[in-house]
N, C-alpha and C positions, 0 to 999 in steps of 0.2 A: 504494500500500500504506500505509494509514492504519489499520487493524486488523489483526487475526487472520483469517486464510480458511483454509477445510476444502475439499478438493478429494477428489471423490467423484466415481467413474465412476457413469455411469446404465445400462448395458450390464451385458455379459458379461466387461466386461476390455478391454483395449485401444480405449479411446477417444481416448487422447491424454491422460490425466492427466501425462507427464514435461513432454510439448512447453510445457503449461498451466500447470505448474510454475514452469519455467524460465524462460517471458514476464512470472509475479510476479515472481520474483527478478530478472529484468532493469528491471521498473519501479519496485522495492525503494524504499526500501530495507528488505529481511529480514534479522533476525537471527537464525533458524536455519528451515529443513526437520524437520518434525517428522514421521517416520513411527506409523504407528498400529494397523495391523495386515497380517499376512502375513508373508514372510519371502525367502527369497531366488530364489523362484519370479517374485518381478514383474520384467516388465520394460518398461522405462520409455526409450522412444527420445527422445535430444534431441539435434538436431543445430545447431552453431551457424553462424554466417551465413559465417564461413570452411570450415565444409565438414565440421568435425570432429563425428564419433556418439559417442555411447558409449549401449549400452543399460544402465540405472541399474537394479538390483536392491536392495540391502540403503545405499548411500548415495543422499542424496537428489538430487531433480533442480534443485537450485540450484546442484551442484559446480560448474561452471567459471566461475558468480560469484563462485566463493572463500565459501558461504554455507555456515556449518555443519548437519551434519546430528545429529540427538537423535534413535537406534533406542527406542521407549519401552516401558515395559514390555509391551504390547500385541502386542511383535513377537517373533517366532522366530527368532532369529537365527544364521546359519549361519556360523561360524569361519572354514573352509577356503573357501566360496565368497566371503566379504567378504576373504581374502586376496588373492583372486585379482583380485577386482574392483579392490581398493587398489592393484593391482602396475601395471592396467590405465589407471588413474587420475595413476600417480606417487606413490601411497602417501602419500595426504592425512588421513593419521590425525590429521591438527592438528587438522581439523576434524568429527572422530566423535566424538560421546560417545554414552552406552549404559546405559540402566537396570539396575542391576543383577537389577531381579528378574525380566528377558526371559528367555524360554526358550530352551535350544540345541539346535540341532538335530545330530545327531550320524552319523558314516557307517554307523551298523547303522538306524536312523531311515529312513536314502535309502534301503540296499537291503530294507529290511522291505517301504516303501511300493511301490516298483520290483514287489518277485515278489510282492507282490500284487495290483497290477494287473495284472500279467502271468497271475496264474492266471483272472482274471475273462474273459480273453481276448476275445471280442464283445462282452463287456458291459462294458466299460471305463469307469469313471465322468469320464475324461478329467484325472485329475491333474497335473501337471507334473514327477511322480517326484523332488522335492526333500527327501522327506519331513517337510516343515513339518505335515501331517494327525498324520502316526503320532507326533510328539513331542507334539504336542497330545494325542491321545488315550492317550498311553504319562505323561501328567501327571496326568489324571484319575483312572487307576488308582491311580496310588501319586505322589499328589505329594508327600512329602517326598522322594521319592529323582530328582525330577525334574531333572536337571542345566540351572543358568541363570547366564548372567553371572557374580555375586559368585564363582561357585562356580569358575569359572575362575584365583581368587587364590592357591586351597587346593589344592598334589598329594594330599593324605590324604583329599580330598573328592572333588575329582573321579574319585579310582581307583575310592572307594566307588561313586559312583554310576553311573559308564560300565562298572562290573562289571554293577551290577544290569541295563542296561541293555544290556548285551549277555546276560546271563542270561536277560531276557524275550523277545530278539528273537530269538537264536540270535547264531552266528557270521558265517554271511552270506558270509562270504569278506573281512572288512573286515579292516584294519588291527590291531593287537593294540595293546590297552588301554592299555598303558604309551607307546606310539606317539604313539596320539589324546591324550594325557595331555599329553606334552610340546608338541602344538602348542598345544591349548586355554591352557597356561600360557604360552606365547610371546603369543597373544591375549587374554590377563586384562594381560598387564604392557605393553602396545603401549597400547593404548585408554585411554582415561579413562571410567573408570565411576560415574554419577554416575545420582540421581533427580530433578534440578534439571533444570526446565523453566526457559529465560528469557522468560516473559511479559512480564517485568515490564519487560525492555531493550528494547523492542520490535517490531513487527508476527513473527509468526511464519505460515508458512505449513504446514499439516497437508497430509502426502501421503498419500493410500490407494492399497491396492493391490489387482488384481481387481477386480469388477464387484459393484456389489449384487445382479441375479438371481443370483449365482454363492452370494450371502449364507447363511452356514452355516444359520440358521434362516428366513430370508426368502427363500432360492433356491428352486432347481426340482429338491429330492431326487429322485434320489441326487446328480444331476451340481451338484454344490457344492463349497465350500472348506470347512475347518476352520477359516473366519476369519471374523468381524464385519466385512462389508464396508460397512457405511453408514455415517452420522454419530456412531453412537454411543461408538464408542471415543474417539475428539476432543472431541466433547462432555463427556466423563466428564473429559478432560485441559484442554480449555477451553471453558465455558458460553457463554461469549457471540461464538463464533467464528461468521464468515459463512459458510453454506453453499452450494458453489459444485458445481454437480452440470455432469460432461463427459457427449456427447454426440455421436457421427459425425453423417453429414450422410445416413449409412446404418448399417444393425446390423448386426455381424456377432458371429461366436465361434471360439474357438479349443476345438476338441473335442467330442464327443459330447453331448446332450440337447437342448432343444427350442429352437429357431429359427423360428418359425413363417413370417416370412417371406424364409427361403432359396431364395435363384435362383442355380441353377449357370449360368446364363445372363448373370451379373453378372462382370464385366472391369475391376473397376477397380484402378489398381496399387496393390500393397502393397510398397516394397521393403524393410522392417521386419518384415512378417510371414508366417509359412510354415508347412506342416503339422510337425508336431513330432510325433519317436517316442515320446513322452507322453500328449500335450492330443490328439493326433491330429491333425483335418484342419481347415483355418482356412478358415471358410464365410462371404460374404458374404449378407446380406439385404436387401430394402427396408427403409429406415425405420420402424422400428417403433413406432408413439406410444404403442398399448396399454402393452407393455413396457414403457418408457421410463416411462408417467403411475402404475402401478403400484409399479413403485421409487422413485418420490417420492413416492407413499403411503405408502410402508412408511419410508421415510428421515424419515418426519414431515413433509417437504417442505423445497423449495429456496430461498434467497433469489435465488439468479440460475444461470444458465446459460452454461456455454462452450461452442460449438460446434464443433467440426472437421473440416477434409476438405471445409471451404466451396468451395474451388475442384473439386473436383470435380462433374462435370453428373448429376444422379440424375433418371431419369425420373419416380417413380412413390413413393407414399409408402403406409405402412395407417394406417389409424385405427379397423378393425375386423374382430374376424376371424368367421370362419364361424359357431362354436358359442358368441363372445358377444362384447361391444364394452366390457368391462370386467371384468380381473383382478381379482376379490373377493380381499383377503388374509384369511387366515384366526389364528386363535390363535395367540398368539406362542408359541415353540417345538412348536409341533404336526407333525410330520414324517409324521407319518401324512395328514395335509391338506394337508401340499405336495405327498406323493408324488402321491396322489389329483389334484393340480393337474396336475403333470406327466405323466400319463397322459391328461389332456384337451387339454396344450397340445399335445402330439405329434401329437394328431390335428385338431385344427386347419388351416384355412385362412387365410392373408388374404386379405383385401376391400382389393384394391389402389386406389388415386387415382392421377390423373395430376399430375404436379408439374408446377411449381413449388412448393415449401410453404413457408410461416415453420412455424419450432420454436417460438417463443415461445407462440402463442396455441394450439397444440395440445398443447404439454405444460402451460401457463397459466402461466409462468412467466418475466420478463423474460430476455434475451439480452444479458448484458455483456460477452461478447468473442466475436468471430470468429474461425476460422485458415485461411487462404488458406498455408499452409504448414509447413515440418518447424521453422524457423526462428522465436525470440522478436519477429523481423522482420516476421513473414508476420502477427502479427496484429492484428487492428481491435477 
């Protein structure tokens, strides 16, 4: 670690971004975890070589290097779920600090997002019910009354606005105002709230969260996040940061939309991941290089690649599928040309190959680390 790096899944989420994390900040030396976008929906498995998990959501995956983490303003940050994480942790708020102008996510937020995907019923767009979307899109409406960080310092503030915000969303069955009020000011005076990046002390390592297909304007609408999942929120935070795109050694996803190369016929072990009364059902697929060359298109492109799940034996890889052998991306925020995408990719086939493959030369991008494991140990 001589620079700044941006770590960015090339999937749908779950490629190994904490494990990838975790092996920087072990070859460090790092002086913070900088998250970038998402909120307490990710999660980020790191196990260390004594044995120990934790899955990392809202702190970063350098904790049990003692490496601090900076939520930035990019991110949505969940109060009551980053309690619970800290308790889980040993309550390492030494090491949090937290932009003030992140947004928070609040308990009428979870349950607005919760019954409404509940009422979509089959047609689930596969959220993770954290409501990180609904506070996003509950800021657009009305963002001066949008409750974030700073806001967390002020009772006369936050009342005002977790009023309004329970006014738009309804009641819900949540907690009463004055409630959520006194936790959020337990969490404005716990934290250190600051906009101070330390570039300047340095190398920093940028963690994303979710998958670029999942990419609010770059996904496969509807089944996306309300989050900027590529390079560009980092970029916007550091220009000259390396861009380090993650990768399985096979695709998969957690939840409904398109998958084009899914075999339920695929067995290989996940003991990290499982169908979720949310995201839904967690689907293995071939290697998908379309996909994968696609999202480092739209990412602007990779300087280098992490691999993972190398110790796993994968038969068979695509590099094309039925109805075309390259994802055109279309106009930037166009949702009407993604949706249009996504009704083509569903129907889609792969055009399977028999592996052995290198990653490198089919997504055209060099390979600088391998992971033969869950462990900062396991990788090459």
């Amino acid at each position: 670690m001589q620079t700044h790096v941006s770590v960015v899944d090339l999937g749908y989420g779950d490629a190994g971004k904490g494990t990838i994390v975790d092996w920087l900040c072990a070859s460090g030396p790092v002086v913070a975890v900088i998250r970038f976008n998402g909120g307490a929906q990710a999660g980020h498995n790191v196990v260390t070589p004594s044995g120990r998990h934790h899955t990392f959501s809202q702190f970063g995956s350098g904790t049990f290097h003692g490496v601090p983490t900076h939520l930035s303003r990019f991110m949505v940050v969940d109060p009551l779920a980053l309690a619970t994480e800290a308790s889980a942790l040993g309550n390492p708020y030494h090491l949090l600090t937290v932009d003030p102008d992140a947004l928070v996510v609040t308990p009428w937020h979870t349950a607005a997002n919760r019954h409404k995907e509940t009422l979509r019923g089959q047609d689930r767009h596969g959220s993770c019910g954290m409501g990180v979307g609904e506070a996003v899109s509950l800021s657009l409406l009305v963002p001066d009354e949008a409750p974030r960080v700073a806001d967390c310092r002020s009772r006369s503030t936050l009342r005002r606005k977790l009023s309004v915000v329970r006014e738009m969303l309804g009641d819900l069955g949540c907690p009463r105002v004055s409630d959520v009020v006194d936790v959020f000011l337990e969490f404005g005076s716990t934290v250190s709230i600051t906009d101070r990046l330390p570039l300047d002390d340095g190398p920093c390592v940028f963690e994303g969260a979710q998958g670029v297909l999942l990419d609010e304007w770059r996904g496969f609408h509807p089944y996306t996040t309300w989050s900027t999942t590529t390079f560009d929120n980092a970029l916007a935070l550091c220009p000259d940061a390396l861009r380090l795109g993650v990768v399985r050694t096979y695709t998969t996803r957690h939840g409904p939309g398109p998958l084009v190369t899914f075999d339920p016929a695929l067995g290989y072990p996940e003991p990290h991941n499982a169908d979720g009364p949310w995201q839904g059902a967690f689907r293995l697929g071939h290697f998908d290089a379309v996909a994968h060359r696609y999202a480092i298109e739209v990412c602007g492109g990779v300087d280098g690649l992490a691999v993972t799940h190398c110790d796993v034996s994968v038969s068979s890889y695509c590099d094309a599928y039925s109805t075309m052998d390259r994802i055109v991306p279309g106009p930037f925020r166009d949702l009407d040309y993604q949706a249009a995408l996504t009704a083509r990719l569903m129907t889609s086939r792969p055009v399977l190959s028999p592996g052995p493959f290198d990653v490198g030369p089919l997504l055209g991008a060099p390979v600088v680390v391998e992971s033969f494991g869950p462990t900062w140990e396991d990788k090459k």
